[in-house]
N, C-alpha and C positions, 0 to 999 in steps of 0.2 A: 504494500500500500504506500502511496505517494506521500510523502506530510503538504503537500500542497491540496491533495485532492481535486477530485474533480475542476470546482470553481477557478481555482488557482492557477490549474493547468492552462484554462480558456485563458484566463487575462494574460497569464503570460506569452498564450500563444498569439494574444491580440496586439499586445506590447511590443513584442518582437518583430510582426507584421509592420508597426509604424516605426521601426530602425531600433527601437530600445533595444540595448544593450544589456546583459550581465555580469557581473565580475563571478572573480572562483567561489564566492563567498555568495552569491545569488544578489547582491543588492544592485541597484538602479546607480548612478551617478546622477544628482537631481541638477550638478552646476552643468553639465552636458545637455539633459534632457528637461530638466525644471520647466516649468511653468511661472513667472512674475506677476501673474494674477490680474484679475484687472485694473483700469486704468483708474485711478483719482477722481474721475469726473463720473465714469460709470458708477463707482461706490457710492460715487457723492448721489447723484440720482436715484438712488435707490435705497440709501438712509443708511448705508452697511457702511463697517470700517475695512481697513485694511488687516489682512490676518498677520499675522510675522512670515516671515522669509523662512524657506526649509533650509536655503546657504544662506547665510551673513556675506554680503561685499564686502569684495577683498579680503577674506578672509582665509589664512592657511587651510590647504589641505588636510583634513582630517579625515583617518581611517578608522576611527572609534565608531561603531552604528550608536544610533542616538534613536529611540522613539519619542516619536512625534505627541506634542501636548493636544491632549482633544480641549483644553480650554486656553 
């Protein structure tokens, strides 16, 4: 049995379809492939904030995984 499972498998096979890449370690590279979110003026339209960045600009290279804050 996969520890991804079924689910896991799809997205990965969807991710990979759009160029994502994996390291040996299965993780994403988000400063490669990241998303910067929307733009200031769409937030602003629509009463939302900016969320935090998953990379800090300019910020060294780190190979620690970090999970992400759901708040």
């Amino acid at each position: 049995m996969s520890p991804l499972g079924q689910a896991g498998k799809l997205q990965r096979q969807r991710l990979q379809a759009e160029g994502v890449s994996f390291d040996a370690k299965e993780r994403v590279d988000f400063r490669a492939v990241g998303w910067a979110g929307p733009t200031e003026d769409w937030l602003a339209r629509h009463g939302l904030q900016a969320p935090r960045p998953l990379v800090q600009a300019g910020s060294a290279a780190d190979d620690q995984p970090r999970q992400l804050s759901l708040l």
